[in-house]
GUNUNU-338756 format. One record per residue (C-alpha): x negated, y, z negated. Coordinates in nm, 3 decimals. Last residue first. Layout:
BEGIN
> X,Y,Z
...
***
This chain:
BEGIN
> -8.927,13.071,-12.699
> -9.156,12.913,-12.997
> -9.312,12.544,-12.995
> -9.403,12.442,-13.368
> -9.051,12.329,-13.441
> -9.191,12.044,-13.272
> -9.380,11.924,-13.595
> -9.648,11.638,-13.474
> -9.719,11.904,-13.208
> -9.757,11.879,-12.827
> -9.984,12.102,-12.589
> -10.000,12.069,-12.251
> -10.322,12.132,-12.049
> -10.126,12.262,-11.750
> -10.274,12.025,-11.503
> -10.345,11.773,-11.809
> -9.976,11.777,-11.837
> -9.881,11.809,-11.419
> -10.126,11.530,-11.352
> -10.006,11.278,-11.659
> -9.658,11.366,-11.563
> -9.697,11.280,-11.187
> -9.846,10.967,-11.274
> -9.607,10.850,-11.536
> -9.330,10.896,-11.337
> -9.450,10.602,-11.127
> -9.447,10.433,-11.416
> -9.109,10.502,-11.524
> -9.017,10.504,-11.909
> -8.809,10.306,-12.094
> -8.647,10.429,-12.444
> -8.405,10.224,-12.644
> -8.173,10.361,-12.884
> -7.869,10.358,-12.626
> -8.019,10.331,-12.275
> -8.200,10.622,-12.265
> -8.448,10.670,-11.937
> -8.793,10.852,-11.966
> -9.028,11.065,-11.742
> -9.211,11.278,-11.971
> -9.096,11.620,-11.793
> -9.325,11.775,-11.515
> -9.456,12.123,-11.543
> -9.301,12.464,-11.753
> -9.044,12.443,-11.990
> -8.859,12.753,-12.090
> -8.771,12.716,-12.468
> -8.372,12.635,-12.448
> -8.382,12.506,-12.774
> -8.222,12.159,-12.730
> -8.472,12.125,-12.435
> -8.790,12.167,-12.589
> -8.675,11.962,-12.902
> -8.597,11.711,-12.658
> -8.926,11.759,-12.497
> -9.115,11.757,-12.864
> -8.932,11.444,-12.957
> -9.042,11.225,-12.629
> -9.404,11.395,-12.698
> -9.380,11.291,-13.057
> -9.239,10.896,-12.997
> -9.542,10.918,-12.721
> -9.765,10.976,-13.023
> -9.624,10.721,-13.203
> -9.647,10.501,-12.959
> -10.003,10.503,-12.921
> -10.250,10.600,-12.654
> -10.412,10.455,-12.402
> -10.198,10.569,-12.120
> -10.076,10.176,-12.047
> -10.065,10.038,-12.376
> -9.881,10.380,-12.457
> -9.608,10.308,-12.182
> -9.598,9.894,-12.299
> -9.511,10.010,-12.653
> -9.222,10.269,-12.520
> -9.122,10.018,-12.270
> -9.181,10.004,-11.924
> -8.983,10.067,-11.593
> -9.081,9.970,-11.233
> -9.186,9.648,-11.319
> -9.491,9.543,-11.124
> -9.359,9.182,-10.911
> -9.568,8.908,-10.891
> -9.357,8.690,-11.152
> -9.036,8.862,-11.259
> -8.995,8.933,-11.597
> -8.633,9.015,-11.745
> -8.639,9.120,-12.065
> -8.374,9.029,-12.266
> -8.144,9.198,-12.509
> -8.026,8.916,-12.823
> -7.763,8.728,-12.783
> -7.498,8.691,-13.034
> -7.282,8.377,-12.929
> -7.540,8.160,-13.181
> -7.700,7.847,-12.949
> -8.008,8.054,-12.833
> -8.150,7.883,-12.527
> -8.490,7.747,-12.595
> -8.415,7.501,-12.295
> -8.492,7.207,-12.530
> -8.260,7.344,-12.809
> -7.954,7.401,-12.519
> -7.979,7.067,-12.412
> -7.969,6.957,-12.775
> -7.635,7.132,-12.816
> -7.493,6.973,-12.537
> -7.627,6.604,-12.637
> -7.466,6.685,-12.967
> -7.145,6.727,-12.782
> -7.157,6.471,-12.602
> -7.202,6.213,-12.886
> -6.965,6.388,-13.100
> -6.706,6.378,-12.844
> -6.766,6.043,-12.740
> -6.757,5.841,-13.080
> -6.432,6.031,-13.179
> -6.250,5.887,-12.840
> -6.409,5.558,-12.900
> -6.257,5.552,-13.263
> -5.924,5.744,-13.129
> -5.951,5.398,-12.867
> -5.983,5.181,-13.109
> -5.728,5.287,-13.328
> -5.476,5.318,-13.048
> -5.508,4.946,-12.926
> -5.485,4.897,-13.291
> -5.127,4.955,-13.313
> -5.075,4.881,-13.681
> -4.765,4.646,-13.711
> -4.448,4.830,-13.895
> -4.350,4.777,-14.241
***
C-alpha cells in the first residue's frame, strides 16, 4: 500500500475551502447590488437623473394626457385599423414606436397630436370597424 500524500489533501481541502468561499462572496455581491443572479434578464428602463425622457410608455403616455391606457390601447388600434384599411387619414398620427409588443410614444409627438386631434375634433371608437372609407 502506498503512503497518502497529504501535502495534496491539504491543499484540495484549501483549494475546496476557497472556491466556495469566493464564490459565495460573488453571489452575495450580486444580492447587495440587487443584481438579478438568473442569466434571464428582464428589459430595463434606463432613468437618467435631470434628464426628460424623450419616449414614454403606454402607462406613463396616459398619466401624462390624463387619460387611461385603455383608451390610448383604442386610439393606437383605431390608427392601425385606419391604416390597414386604407381609410384616408386626415391630421397628425398618434406618435408611437414598436419595439416588439411594447409601445413607446414620443412626447414631443404628443403635442403636435393633441393640437392636430382636438384641431380636427377626432373621433375614435371602442369598435374601429366603426370608421368607413
Amino acid at each position: 500500500m502506498k503512503p497518502m500524500n497529504w501535502s495534496l489533501v491539504i491543499s484540495s481541502v484549501v483549494l475546496s475551502v476557497g472556491f466556495v468561499v469566493g464564490s459565495s462572496n460573488i453571489y452575495k455581491g450580486f444580492v447587495e447590488q440587487n443584481v438579478p443572479v438568473s442569466v434571464q434578464q428582464q428589459p430595463q428602463r434606463y432613468d437618467t437623473p435631470n434628464v426628460e425622457p424623450l419616449l414614454l410608455t403606454l402607462e406613463e403616455a396616459a398619466r401624462y394626457l390624463n387619460m387611461s391606457e385603455y383608451k390610448l390601447k383604442v386610439i393606437v388600434q383605431n390608427e392601425a385599423y385606419i391604416a390597414e384599411k386604407s381609410i384616408d387619414f386626415i391630421g397628425e398620427r398618434f406618435p408611437i414606436i414598436k419595439y416588439d409588443t411594447e409601445i413607446y410614444v414620443s412626447k414631443e409627438g404628443l403635442k403636435d397630436w393633441v393640437k392636430s386631434a382636438t384641431g380636427l375634433n377626432k373621433q375614435y371608437y371602442s369598435d374601429p370597424t366603426k370608421h368607413t372609407k
